[in-house]
KESE-140554 format. One record per residue (C-alpha): residue number from 0; residue in three letters; x, y, z. Coordinates in nm, 4 decimals. Layout:
% KESE-140554
     k     r       east      north         up
   NUM   ala          X          Y          Z
...
This chain:
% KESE-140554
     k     r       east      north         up
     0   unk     0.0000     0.0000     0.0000
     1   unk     0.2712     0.2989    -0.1108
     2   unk     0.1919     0.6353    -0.0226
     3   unk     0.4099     0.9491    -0.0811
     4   unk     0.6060     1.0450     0.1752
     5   unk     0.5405     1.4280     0.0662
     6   unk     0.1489     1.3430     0.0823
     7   unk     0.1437     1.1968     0.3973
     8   unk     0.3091     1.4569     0.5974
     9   unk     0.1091     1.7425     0.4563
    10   unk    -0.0753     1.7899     0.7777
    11   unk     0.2376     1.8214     0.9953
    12   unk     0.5176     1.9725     0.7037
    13   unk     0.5130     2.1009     0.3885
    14   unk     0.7523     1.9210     0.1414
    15   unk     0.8333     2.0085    -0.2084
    16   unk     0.8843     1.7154    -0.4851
    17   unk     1.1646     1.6505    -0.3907
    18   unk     0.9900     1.4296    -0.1517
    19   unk     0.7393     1.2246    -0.4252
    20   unk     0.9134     0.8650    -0.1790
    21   unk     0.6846     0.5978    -0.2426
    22   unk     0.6581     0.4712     0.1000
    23   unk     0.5790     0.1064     0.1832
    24   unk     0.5729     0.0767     0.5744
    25   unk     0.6262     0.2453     0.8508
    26   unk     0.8311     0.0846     1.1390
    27   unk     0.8862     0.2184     1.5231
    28   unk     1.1751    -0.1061     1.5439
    29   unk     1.4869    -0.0085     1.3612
    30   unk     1.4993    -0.4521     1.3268
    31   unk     1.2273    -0.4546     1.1384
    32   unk     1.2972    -0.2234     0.9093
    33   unk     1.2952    -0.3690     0.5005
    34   unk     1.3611    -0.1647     0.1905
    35   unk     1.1216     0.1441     0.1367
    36   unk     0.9669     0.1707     0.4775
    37   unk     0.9855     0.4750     0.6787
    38   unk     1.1721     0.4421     1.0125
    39   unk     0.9902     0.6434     1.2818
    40   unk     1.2442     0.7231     1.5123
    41   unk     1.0546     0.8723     1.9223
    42   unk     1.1886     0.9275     2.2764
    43   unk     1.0231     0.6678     2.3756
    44   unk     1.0196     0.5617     2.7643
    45   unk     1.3263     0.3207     2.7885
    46   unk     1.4753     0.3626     2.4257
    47   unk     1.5582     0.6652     2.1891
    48   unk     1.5019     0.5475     1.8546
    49   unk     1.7160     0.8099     1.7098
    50   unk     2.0226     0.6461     1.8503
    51   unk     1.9260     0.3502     1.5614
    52   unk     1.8456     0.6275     1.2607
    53   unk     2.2008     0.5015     1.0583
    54   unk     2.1211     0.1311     1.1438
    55   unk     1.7931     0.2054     0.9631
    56   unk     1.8661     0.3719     0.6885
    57   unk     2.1461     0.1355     0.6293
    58   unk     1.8436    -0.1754     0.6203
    59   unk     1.6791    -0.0026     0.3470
    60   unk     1.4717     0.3084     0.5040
    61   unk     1.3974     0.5202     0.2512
    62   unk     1.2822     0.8219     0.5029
    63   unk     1.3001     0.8676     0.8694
    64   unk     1.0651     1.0722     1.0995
    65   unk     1.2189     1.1806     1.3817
    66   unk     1.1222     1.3532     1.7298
    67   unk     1.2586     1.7147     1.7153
    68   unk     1.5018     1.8314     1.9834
    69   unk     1.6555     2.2060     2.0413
    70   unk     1.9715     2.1339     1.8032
    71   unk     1.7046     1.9581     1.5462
    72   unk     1.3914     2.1658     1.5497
    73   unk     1.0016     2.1463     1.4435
    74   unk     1.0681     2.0562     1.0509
    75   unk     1.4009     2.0162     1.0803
    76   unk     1.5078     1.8293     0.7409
    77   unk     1.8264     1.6958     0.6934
    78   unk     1.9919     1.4091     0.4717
    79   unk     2.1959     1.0700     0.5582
    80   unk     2.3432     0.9090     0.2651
    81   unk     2.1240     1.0373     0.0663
    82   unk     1.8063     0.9511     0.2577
    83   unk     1.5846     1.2318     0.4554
    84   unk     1.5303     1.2660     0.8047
    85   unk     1.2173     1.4828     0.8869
    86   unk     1.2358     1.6383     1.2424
    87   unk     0.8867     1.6362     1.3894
    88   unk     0.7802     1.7738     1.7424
    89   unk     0.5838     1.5368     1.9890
    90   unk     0.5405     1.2352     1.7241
    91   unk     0.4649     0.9948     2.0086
    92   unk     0.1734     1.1878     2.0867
    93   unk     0.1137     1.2453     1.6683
    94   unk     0.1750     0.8472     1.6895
    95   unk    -0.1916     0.7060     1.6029
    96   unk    -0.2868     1.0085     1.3954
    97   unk     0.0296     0.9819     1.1781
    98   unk    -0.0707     0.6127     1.1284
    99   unk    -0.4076     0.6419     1.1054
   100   unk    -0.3443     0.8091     0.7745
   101   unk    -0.1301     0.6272     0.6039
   102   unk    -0.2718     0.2595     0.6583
   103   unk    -0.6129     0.4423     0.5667
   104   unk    -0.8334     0.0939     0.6624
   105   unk    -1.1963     0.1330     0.5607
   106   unk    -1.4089     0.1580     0.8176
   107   unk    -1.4979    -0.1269     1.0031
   108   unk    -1.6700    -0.1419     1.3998
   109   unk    -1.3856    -0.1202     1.6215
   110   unk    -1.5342    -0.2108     1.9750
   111   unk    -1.2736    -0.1479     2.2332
   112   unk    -1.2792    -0.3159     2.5990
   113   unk    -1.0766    -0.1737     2.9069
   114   unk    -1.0764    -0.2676     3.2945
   115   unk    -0.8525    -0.4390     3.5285
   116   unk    -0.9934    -0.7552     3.4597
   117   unk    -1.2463    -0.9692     3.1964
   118   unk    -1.0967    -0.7754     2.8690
   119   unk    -0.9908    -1.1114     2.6683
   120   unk    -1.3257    -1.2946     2.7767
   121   unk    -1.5457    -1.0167     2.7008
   122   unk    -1.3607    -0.9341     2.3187
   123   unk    -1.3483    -1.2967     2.2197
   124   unk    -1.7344    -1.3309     2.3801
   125   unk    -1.8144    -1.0979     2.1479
   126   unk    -1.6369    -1.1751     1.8555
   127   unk    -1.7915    -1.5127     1.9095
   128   unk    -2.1524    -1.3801     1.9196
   129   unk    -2.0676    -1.1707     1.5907
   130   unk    -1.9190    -1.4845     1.4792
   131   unk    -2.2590    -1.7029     1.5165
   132   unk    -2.4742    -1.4625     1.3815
   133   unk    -2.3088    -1.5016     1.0477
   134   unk    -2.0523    -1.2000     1.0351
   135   unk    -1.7170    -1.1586     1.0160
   136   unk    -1.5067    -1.0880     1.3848
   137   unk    -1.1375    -1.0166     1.4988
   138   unk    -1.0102    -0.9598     1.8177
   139   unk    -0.6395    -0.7627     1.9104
   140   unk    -0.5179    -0.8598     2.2753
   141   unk    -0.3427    -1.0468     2.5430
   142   unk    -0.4213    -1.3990     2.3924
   143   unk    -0.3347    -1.2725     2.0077
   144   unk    -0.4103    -1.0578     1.7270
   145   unk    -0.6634    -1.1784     1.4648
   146   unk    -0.9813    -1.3747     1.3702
   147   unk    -1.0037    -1.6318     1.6549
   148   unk    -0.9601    -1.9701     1.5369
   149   unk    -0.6370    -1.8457     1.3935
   150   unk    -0.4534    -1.5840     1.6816
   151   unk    -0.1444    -1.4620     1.6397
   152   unk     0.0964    -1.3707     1.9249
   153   unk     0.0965    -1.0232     2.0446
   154   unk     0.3453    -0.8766     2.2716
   155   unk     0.1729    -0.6364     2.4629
   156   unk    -0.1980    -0.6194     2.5582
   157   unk    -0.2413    -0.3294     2.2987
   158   unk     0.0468    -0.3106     2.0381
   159   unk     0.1946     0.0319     1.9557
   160   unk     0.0374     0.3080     1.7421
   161   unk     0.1760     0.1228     1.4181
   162   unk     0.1014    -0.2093     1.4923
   163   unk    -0.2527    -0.1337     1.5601
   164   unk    -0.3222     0.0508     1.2490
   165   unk    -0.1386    -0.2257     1.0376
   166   unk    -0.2874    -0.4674     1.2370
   167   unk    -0.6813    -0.3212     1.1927
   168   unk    -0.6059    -0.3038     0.8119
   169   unk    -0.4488    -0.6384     0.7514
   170   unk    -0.7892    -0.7722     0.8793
   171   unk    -1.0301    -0.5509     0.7163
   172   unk    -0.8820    -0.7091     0.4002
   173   unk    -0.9106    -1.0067     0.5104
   174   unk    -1.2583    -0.9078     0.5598
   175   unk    -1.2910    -0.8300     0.8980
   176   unk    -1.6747    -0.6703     0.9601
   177   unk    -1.6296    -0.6124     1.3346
   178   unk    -1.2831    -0.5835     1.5620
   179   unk    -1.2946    -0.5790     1.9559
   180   unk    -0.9586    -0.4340     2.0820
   181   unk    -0.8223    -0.5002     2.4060
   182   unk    -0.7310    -0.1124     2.5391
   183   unk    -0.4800    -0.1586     2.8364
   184   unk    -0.4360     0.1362     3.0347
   185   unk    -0.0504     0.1736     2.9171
   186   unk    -0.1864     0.1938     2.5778
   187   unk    -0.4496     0.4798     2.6619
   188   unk    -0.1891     0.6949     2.8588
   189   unk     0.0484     0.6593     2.5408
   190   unk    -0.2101     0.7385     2.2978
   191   unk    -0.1753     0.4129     2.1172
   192   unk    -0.5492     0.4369     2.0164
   193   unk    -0.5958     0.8032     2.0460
   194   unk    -0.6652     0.8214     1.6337
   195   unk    -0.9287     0.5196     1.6549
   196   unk    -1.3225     0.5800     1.6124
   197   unk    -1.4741     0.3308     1.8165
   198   unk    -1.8129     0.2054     1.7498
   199   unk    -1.8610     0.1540     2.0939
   200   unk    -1.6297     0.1015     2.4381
   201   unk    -1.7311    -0.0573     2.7321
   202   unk    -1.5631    -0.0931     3.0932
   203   unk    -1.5022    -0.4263     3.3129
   204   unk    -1.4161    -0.3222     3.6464
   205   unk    -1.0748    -0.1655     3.8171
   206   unk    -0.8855    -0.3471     4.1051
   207   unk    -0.5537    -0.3023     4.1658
   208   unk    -0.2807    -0.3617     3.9291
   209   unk    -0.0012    -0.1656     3.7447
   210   unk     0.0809     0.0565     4.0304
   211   unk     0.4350     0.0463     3.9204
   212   unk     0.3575     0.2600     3.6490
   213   unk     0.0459     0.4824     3.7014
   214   unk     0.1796     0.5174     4.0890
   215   unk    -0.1901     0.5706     4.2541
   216   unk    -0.5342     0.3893     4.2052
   217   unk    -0.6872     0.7251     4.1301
   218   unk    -0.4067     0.8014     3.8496
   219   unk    -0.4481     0.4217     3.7154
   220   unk    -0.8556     0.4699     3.6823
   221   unk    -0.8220     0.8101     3.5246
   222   unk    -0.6371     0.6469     3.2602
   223   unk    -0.8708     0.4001     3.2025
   224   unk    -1.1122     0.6579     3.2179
   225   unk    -0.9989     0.8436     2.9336
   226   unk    -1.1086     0.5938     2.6584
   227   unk    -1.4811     0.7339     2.7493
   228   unk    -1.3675     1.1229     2.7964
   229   unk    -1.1050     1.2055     2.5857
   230   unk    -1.1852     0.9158     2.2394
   231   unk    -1.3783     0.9079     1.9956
   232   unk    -1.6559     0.6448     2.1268
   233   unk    -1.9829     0.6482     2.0422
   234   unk    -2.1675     0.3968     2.2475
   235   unk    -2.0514     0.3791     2.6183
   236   unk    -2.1282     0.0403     2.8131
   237   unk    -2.0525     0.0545     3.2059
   238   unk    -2.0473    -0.2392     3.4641
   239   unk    -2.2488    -0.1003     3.7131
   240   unk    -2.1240    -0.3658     3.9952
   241   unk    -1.7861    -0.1782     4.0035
   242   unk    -1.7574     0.0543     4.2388
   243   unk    -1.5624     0.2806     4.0508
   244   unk    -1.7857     0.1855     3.6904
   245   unk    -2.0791     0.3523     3.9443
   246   unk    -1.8865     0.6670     3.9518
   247   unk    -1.8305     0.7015     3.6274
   248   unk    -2.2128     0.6682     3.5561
   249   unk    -2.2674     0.9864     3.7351
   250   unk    -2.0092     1.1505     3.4932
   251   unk    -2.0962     0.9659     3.1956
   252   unk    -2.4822     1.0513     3.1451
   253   unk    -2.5195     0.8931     2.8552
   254   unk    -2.3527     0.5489     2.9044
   255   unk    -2.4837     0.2341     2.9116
   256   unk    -2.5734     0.0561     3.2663
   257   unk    -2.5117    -0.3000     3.3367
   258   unk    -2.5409    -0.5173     3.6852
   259   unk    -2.6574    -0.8590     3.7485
   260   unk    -2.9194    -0.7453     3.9884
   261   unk    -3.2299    -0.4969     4.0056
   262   unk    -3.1663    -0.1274     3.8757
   263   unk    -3.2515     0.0231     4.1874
   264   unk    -2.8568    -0.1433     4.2639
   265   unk    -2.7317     0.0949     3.9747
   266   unk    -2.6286     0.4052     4.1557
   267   unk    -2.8503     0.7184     4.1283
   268   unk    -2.9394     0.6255     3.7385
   269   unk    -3.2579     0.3362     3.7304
   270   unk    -3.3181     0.2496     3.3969
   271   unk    -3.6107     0.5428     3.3532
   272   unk    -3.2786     0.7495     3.3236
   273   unk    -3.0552     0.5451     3.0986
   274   unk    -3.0892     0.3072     2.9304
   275   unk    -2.9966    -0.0683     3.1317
   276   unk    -2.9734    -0.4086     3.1081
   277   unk    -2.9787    -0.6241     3.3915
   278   unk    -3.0169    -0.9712     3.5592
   279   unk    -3.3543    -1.0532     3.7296
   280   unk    -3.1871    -1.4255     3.8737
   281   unk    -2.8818    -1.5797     3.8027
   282   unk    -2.7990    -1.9632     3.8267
   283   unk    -2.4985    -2.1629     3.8615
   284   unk    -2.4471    -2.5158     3.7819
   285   unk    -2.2003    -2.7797     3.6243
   286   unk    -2.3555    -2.6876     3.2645
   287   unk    -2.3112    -2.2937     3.2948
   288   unk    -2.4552    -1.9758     3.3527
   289   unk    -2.8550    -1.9184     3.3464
   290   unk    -2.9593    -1.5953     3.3312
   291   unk    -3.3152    -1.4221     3.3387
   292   unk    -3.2369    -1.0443     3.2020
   293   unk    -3.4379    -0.7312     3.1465
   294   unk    -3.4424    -0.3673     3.0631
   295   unk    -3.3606    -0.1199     2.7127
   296   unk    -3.3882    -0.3648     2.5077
   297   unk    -3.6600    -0.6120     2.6924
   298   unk    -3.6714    -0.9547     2.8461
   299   unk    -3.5132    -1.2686     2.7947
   300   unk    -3.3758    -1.6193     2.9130
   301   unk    -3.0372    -1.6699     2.8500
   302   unk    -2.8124    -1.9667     2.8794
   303   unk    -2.4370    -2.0131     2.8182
   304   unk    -2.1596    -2.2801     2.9200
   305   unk    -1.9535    -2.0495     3.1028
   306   unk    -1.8380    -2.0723     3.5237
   307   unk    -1.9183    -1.8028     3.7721
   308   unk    -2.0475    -1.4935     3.8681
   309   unk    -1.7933    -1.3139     3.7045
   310   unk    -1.8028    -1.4368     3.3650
   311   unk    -2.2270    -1.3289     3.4245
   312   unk    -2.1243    -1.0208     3.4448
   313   unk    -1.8609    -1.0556     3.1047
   314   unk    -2.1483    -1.2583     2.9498
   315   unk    -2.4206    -0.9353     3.0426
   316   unk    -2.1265    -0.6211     2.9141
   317   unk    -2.0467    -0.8263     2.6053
   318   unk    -2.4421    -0.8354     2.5631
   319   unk    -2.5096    -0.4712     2.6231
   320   unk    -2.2443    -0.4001     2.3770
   321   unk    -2.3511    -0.6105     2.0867
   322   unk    -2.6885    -0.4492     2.1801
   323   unk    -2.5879    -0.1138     2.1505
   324   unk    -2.4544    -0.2191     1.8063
   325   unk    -2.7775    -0.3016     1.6828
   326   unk    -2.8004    -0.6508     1.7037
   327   unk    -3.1154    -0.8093     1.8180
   328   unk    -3.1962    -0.9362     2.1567
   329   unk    -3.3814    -1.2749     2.0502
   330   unk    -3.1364    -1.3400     1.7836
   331   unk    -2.8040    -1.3245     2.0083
   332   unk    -2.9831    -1.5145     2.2812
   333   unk    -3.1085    -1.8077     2.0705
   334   unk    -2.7129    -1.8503     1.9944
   335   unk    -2.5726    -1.7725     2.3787
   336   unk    -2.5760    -2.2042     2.4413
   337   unk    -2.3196    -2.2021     2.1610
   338   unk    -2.0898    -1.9825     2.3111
   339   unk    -1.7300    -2.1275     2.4713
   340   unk    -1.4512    -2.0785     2.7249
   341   unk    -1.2262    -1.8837     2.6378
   342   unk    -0.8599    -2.0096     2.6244
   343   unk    -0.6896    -1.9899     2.9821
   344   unk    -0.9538    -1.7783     3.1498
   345   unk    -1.1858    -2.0163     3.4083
   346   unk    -1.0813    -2.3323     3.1797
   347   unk    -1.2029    -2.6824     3.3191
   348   unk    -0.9836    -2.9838     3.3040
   349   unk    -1.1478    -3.3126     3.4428
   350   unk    -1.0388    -3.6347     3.3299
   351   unk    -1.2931    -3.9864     3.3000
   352   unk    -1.1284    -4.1158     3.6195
   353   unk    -1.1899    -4.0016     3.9246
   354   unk    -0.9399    -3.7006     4.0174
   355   unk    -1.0038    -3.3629     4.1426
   356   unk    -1.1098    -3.0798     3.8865
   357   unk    -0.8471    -2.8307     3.7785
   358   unk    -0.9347    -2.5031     3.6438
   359   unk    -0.6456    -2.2696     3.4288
   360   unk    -0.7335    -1.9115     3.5060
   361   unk    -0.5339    -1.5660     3.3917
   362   unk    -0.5952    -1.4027     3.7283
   363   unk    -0.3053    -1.2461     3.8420
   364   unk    -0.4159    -1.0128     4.0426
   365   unk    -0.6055    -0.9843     4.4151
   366   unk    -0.9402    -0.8758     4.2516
   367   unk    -0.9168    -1.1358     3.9699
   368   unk    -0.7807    -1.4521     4.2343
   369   unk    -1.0519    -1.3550     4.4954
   370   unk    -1.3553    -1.3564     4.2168
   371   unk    -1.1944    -1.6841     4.0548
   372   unk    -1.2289    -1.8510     4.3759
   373   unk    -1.5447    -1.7182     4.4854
   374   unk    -1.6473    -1.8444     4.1331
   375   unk    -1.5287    -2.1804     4.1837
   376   unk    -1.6519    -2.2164     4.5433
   377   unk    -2.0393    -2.2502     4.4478
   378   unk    -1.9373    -2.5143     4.2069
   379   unk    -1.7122    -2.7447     4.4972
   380   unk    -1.8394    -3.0199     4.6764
   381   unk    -1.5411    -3.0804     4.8184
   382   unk    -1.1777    -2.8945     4.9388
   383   unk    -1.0821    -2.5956     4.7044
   384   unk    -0.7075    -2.5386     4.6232
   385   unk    -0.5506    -2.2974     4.5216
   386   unk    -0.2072    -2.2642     4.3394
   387   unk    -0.0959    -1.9028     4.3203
   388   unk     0.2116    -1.7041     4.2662
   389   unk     0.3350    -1.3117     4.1926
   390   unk     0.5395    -1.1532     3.9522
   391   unk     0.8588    -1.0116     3.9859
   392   unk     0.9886    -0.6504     3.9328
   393   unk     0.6306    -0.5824     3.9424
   394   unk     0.3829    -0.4431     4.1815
   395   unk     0.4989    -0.5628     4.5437
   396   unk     0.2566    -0.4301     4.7517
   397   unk    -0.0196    -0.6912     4.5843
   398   unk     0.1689    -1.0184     4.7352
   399   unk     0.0572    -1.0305     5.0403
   400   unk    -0.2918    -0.9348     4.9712
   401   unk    -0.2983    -1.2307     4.6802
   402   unk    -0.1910    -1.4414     4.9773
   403   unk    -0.4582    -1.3241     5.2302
   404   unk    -0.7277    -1.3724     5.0053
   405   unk    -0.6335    -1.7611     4.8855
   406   unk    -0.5922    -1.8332     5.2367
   407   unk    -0.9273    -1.7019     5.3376
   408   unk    -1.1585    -1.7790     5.0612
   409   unk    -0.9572    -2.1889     4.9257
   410   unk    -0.8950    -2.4627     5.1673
   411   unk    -0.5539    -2.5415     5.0569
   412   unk    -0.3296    -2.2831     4.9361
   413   unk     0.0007    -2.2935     4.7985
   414   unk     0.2977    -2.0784     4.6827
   415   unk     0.4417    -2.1100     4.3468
   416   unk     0.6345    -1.9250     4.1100
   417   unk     0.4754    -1.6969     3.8379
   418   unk     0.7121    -1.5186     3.6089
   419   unk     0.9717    -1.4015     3.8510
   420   unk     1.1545    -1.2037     3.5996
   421   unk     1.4939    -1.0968     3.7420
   422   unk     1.3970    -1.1279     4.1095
   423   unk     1.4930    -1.3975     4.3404
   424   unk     1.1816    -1.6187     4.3768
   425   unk     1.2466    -1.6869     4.7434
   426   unk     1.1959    -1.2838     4.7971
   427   unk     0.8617    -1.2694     4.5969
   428   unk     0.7639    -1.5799     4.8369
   429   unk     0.8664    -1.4263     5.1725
   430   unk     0.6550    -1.1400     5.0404
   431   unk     0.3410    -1.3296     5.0184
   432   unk     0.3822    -1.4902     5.2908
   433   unk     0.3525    -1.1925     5.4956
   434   unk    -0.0150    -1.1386     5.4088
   435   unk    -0.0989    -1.5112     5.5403
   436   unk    -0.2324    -1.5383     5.9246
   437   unk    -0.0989    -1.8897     5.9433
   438   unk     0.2120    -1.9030     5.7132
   439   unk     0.3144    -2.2656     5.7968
   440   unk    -0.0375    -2.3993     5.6639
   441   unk     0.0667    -2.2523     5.3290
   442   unk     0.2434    -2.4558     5.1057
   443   unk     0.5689    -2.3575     4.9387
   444   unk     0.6670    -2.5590     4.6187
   445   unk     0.8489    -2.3157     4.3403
   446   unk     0.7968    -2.5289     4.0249
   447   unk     0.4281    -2.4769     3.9100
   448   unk     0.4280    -2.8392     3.7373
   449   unk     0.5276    -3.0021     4.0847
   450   unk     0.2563    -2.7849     4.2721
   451   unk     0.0049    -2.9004     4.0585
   452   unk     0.0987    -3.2887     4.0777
   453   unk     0.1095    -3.2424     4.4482
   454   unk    -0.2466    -3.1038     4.5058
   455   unk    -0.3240    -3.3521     4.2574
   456   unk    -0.2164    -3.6556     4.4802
   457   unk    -0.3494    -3.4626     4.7664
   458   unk    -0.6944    -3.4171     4.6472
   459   unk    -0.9979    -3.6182     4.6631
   460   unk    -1.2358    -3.6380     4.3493
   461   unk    -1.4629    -3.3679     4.4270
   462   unk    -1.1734    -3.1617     4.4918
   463   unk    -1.1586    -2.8266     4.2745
   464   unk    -0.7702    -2.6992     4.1889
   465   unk    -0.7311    -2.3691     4.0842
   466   unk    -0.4076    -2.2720     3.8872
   467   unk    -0.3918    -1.9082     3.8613
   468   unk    -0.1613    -1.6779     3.6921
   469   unk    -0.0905    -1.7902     3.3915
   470   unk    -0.3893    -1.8825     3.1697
   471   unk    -0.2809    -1.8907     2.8087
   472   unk     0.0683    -1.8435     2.8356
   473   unk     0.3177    -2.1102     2.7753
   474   unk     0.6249    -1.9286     2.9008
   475   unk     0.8063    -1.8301     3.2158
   476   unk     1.0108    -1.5473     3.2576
   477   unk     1.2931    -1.7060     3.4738
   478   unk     1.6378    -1.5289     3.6350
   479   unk     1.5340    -1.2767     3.3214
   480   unk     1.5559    -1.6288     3.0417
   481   unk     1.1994    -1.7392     2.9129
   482   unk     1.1443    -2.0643     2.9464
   483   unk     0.8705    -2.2819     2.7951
   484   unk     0.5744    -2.3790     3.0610
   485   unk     0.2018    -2.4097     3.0355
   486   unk    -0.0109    -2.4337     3.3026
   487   unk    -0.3141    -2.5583     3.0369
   488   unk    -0.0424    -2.8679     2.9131
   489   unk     0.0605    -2.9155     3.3042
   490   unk    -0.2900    -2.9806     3.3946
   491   unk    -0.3845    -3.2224     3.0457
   492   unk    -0.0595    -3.4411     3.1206
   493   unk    -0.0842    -3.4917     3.5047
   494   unk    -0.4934    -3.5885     3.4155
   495   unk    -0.4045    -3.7975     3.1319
   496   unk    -0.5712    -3.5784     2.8976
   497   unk    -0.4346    -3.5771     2.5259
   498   unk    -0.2346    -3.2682     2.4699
């Protein structure tokens, strides 16, 4: 898809034609770089890209776009071996913009999903729903980039500026009708999707996590925040359960309300004031989720094969969403039985024989750990176990609360590592331990495989073992090396499943 280099920075520089560059790319990794892309060269947090402008150009960049400085001004132009490098202030800012207009994708609904917790299940819910009513569906996130029976891995939760924008238009050729996005709260600070017109947004809940970068829970929810205030979004879908998605209600006037009980539960807004959607009863059992629902859009019976209250609420926000899109109630409900588990989040393994349950979850976090095993807890007939660990060169002050809440809400709890990064594991263990009221009845066993095998011997067949953390990854960050580990293979060999 070549563009001009002189057309496509019309709205930041004029160029004469001198600059008629057919441009075939542009690239934010100097690596990546092939002949005729552009090399876009930011400050960025960690890395200055300009340091790699010669490395670029040498690769085959036929133009570089670089962030301006006091020696190298606002439109700054000057020329390495014969290729240009265009001085631009604030690109990173200009980032989604800039891309925005040269990938050009025709419009297609982006829906974008932010929260602490439930973004994967509630983008690949709804992909799925889009999916079984006969049109086409991508999602971009934590478990991959791209139409769902065929992911590919992303590295972050929401790429950068570029990879988004190449991303979105490599599947609206591939005819992508509908795209839910992932949008992590890095991303929104960073304006990764500040160019993106989203047909509608909606917002999970907020618990702690990423303190390490925003620094306070009010500076971490403003962020997410800012996908509603300061995007382009037209329809707004709230989970009125959170405490902080009832604040925003109050700001957001015009937003869509969801709970799983009664609108009088909905803050100061019933649904005579917005429009709602909520659950009348809820029911739990081995086969799923029931769920009798009401309001905007009228009343219903829904069923789908999903575990616990919180993937009620995921099922109810992907709802209101697909709602707000214009899709009809009785059609997406007829379809809800056909829905699945997503990969890694609340994912049952139970083998013919009699052994214990064990359920792969993502949660990672206090909020996500304590719902998981208040999930799992109205489904146990017997102990609950829990397998938990923390991340290192993250987010300390979250270990000992992880710790307080598997000890007071599973029967059996133990220690393991999670992706300990460059930190000594014993030191991310001593840390947890110091939320637990009785640390010797927690069990310390660093390898996740052997912590899993134990409970496993340990348990009796109506036993229920969570193994949190991990979900659908099948690495481990180890003494800074990734290493290959999955807690979804761990649980199919020690059950004897087929891999």
């Amino acid at each position: 898809m070549a563009r001009l280099l002189f057309e496509l920075l019309k709205p930041w520089i004029e160029l004469d034609s001198e600059f008629s560059i057919d441009v075939a790319n542009l690239q934010l990794d100097s690596r990546k770089v092939s002949v005729g892309d552009v090399f876009v060269a930011i400050q960025g947090h960690a890395v200055d890209g300009r340091a790699f402008i010669d490395k670029a150009i040498s690769s085959g960049a036929v133009a570089v776009i670089a962030d301006a400085s006091e020696e190298k001004p606002h439109q700054h132009v000057e020329w390495r071996a014969d290729v240009p490098v265009i001085y631009l202030s604030e690109i990173g800012s200009q980032l989604s913009y800039f891309a925005t207009f040269f990938y050009q994708f025709a419009p297609m609904q982006l829906i974008g999903i932010t929260g602490t917790n439930g973004k994967t299940t509630i983008s690949q819910l709804t992909a799925q729903w889009i999916e079984l009513l006969g049109k086409k569906a991508a999602v971009m996130g934590t478990t991959g980039n791209g139409f769902l029976h065929d992911l590919k891995p992303a590295v972050n939760t929401t790429g950068n500026a570029i990879e988004i924008q190449q991303t979105l238009s490599q599947l609206q050729q591939q005819g992508a009708q509908y795209t839910a996005l992932e949008v992590s709260s890095h991303g929104l600070v960073q304006g990764r999707v500040k160019a993106l017109p989203f047909a509608a947004a909606a917002f999970t809940n907020l618990s702690r996590d990423h303190l390490d970068y925003h620094g306070s829970m009010e500076e971490y929810a403003e962020a997410k925040f800012s996908l509603f205030s300061q995007h382009d979004c037209q329809y707004k879908i709230i989970n009125a359960d959170d405490e902080v998605g009832q604040q925003w209600l109050k700001r957001l006037p015009d937003a869509v309300a969801v709970s799983l009980t009664k609108p009088q539960s909905m803050s100061a807004h019933p649904s005579s004031m917005r429009r709602s959607l909520w659950a009348n009863e809820v029911d739990y059992s081995d086969a799923g989720i029931s769920l009798s629902i009401d309001g905007h859009w009228g009343e219903a019976d829904l069923q789908a094969p999903l575990i616990g209250a919180f993937n009620a609420s995921n099922l109810l926000v992907a709802l209101a969403t697909l709602l707000s899109l214009g899709f009809e109630l009785d059609q997406l409900v007829q379809v809800a039985p056909k829905l699945t588990p997503v990969i890694g989040r609340m994912e049952l393994f139970q083998a013919s024989r009699a052994q214990a349950k064990v359920v792969v979850d993502y949660a990672h976090t206090p909020d996500a750990l304590e719902k998981a095993l208040m999930a799992l807890r109205v489904h146990c007939k017997g102990k609950l176990w829990s397998i938990f660990g923390c991340g290192g060169d993250r987010d300390a002050g979250k270990r000992p609360m992880m710790t307080e809440i598997s000890e007071r809400l599973a029967d059996e709890s133990i220690i393991t590592d999670d992706n300990p990064r460059s930190e000594n594991p014993a030191k991310i263990v001593a840390d947890m331990l110091q939320g637990a009221v009785n640390p010797k009845h927690i069990h310390v066993i660093h390898s996740r495989y052997q912590a899993c095998q134990y409970a496993l011997q340990q348990a009796s067949e109506n036993d229920i073992i969570l193994l949190a953390g991990k979900g659908h990854e099948d690495y481990q960050i180890i003494n800074g090396q990734t290493v290959h580990y999955s807690d979804r293979e761990t649980a199919q060999v020690l059950l004897g499943l087929s891999l």
